[in-house]
N, C-alpha and C positions, 0 to 999 in steps of 0.2 A: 229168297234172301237168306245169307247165313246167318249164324249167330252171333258174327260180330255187328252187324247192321242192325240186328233186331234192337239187339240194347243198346246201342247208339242211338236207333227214334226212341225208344224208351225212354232212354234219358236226356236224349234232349227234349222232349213233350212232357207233359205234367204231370211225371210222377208224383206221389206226395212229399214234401220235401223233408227231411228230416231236421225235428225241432227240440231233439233236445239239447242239452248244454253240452260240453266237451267238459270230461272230470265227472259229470253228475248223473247218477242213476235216473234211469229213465222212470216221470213221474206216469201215477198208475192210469189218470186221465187219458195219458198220451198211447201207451201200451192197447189201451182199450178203442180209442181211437185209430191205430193202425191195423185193426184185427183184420185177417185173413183165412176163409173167405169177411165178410161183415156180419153181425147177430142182429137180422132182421126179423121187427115181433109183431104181432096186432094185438092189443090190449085194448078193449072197450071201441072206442072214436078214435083211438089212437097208434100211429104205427111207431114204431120205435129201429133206428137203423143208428147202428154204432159199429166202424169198421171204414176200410177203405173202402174204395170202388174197384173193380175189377169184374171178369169172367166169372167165375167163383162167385163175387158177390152177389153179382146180377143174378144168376141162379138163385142164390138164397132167397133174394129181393121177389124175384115170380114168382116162388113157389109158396112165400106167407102171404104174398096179394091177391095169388089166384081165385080164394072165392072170397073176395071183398066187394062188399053190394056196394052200386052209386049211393053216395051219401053216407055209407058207413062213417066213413073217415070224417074225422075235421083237423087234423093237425098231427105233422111229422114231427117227432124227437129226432133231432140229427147231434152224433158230435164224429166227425170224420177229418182225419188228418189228410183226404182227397186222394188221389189216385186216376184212374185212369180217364181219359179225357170222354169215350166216346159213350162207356158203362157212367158216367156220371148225369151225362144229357141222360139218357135212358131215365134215370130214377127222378131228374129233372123236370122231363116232360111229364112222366104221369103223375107227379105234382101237380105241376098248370095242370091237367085237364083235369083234375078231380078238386081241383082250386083248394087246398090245401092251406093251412097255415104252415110255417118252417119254425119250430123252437129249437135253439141252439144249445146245446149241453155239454159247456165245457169248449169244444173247438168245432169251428166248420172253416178250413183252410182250402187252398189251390182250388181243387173241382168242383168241391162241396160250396165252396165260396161262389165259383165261376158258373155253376150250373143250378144247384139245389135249393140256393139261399136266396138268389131272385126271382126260383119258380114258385113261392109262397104269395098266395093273395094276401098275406099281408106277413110280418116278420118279428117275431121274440129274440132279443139274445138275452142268457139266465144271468146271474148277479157271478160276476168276474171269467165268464168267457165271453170269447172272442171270435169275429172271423175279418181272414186276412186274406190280401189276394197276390200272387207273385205272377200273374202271367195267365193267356188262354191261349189258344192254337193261330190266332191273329197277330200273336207277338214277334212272330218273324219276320211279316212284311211287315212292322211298327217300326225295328230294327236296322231294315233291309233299307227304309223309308229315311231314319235318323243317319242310319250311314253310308246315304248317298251312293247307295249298289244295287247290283240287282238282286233277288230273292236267292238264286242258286246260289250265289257270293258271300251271302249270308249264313247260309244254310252250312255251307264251308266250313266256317268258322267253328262247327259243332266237330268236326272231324280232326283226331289227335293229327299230329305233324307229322309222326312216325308211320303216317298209314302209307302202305301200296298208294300209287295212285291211281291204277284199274279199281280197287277195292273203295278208294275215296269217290270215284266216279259215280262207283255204283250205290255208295250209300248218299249221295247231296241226288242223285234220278232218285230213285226212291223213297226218301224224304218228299221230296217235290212233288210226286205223284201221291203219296198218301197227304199231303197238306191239301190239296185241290178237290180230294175231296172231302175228307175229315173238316176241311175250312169250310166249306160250301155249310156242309151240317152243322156245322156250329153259327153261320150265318144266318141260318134257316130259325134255325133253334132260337137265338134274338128276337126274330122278326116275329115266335111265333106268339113270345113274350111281349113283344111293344117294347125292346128296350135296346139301348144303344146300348154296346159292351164295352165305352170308354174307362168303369169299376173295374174290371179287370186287366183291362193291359196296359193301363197309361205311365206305369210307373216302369216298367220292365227296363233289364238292360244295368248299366252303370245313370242311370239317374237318380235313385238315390241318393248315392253317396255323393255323387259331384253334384246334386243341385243342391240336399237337403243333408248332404253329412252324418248321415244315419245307417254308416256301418254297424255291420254284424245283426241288422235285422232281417227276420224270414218274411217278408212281404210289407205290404201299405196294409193301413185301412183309415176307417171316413168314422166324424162323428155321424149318430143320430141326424143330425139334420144335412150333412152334406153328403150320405146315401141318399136322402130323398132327392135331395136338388139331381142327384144323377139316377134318378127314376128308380130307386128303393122305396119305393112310399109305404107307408103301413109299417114305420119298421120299430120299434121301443125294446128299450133297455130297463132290465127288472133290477138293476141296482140300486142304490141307495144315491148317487151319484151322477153325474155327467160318465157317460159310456167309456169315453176316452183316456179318461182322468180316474177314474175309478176300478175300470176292469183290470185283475189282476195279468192276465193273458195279453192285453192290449196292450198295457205298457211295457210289458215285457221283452212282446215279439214282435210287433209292429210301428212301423215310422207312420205317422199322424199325417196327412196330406189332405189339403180341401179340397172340394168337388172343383174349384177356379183353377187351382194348381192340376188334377189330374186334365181338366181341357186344353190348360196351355200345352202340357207336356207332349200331348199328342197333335200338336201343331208342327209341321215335318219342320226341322232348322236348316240353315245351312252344313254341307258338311264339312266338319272340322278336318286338318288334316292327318292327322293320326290314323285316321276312317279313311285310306282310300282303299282300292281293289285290295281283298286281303290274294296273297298267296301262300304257296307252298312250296 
């Protein structure tokens, strides 16, 4: 694949999304939060990962785990502004399997949201962060599903209008053939949790804005109690506050949707017609 397809799956899969303001110096939480490769530590029972996800990272991530005895650990410090879909399950699983707690410091968004934060046996978010979720690797056929087309058709839609259309071909095969299996492992990865992944993709797309009018936010997220109803159980908020109401990050960046609202949304509609066959 060239390099113009590489960063086209790139960017249309779950980079981490970029959260700061237009006009405003990027704050230092966030800086530290997109760190590359991530500053993965073990202190005491406890590991500490601040950074995106990536190749890079993952490295970092096995080489301060490597002589970590069963039981050393009890609980993850996370603040990751997310990153890459497949290096995220990776630090997600050996969570689950070391049953871990997830404490969130400051931000756990996209991957860290999607993979890291419901592989905790049980979940802290600190007094004024946040984690938000804009999408997982299912959100295309959710898409494909709302707009009344097939997956390939969808897939399309990711591809500028200006492209070849030999070049267009071969980035929507390609796309297709890494979702079938990257999907499957992220299928896998749910089931190995006991958790449906309705938290993560049900808001995806223009629903938002047209159901709930909350433009210019970078994702959804759930009070306290409407994570659990969608199988976050274990999950408390160290603020002073209702989570949603209180955390400075929440109200900030993300649109407030209950665990009722994410079920509907992911109930297939009819398709409108605006959504037919896209072309080119």
């Amino acid at each position: 694949m060239d390099r113009f397809l590489r960063a086209g799956i790139a960017a249309a899969l779950l980079a981490s999304a970029g959260l700061a303001v237009a006009g405003e110096a990027e704050p230092a939480w966030l800086t530290r939060a997109k760190a590359e490769p991530a500053r993965v530590e073990v202190r005491g029972d406890t590991l500490y990962y601040t950074g995106n996800f990536s190749k890079a990272s993952t490295k970092a991530f096995d080489a301060a785990v490597a002589a970590v005895a069963p039981g050393q650990l009890t609980r993850l410090v996370v603040s990751s502004g997310g990153g890459d879909t497949i290096e995220g399950r990776h630090v997600g699983r050996w969570v689950h399997r070391r049953g871990l707690v997830v404490e969130v410091d400051a931000i756990c968004f996209s991957s860290c949201a999607d993979y890291v934060f419901p592989a905790g046996r049980a979940r802290v978010i600190r007094a004024d962060a946040w984690v938000g979720w804009h999408g997982n690797e299912r959100q295309f056929a959710v898409l494909a599903a709302r707009h009344g087309v097939p997956l390939v058709d969808e897939l399309r839609r990711f591809v500028p209008s200006n492209t070849p259309a030999a070049q267009a071909d071969a980035f929507v095969r390609e796309f297709s053939e890494s979702l079938a299996t990257t999907g499957k492992d992220e299928a896998d990865f749910y089931a190995e949790l006991g958790l449906d992944d309705a938290f993560a993709v049900c808001a995806v797309g223009d629903a938002l804005e047209q159901r709930f009018g909350f433009t210019g936010r970078k994702g959804w997220g759930f009070s306290v109690e409407d994570m659990v109803q969608l199988g976050l159980a274990n999950t408390v908020y160290l603020g002073s506050g209702r989570y949603e109401k209180d955390s400075a990050g929440f109200k900030r960046y993300l649109a407030q949707i209950s665990a009722e609202d994410c079920r509907q949304l992911l109930q297939t509609p009819t398709p409108s017609p605006e959504h037919g066959t896209p072309t080119r």
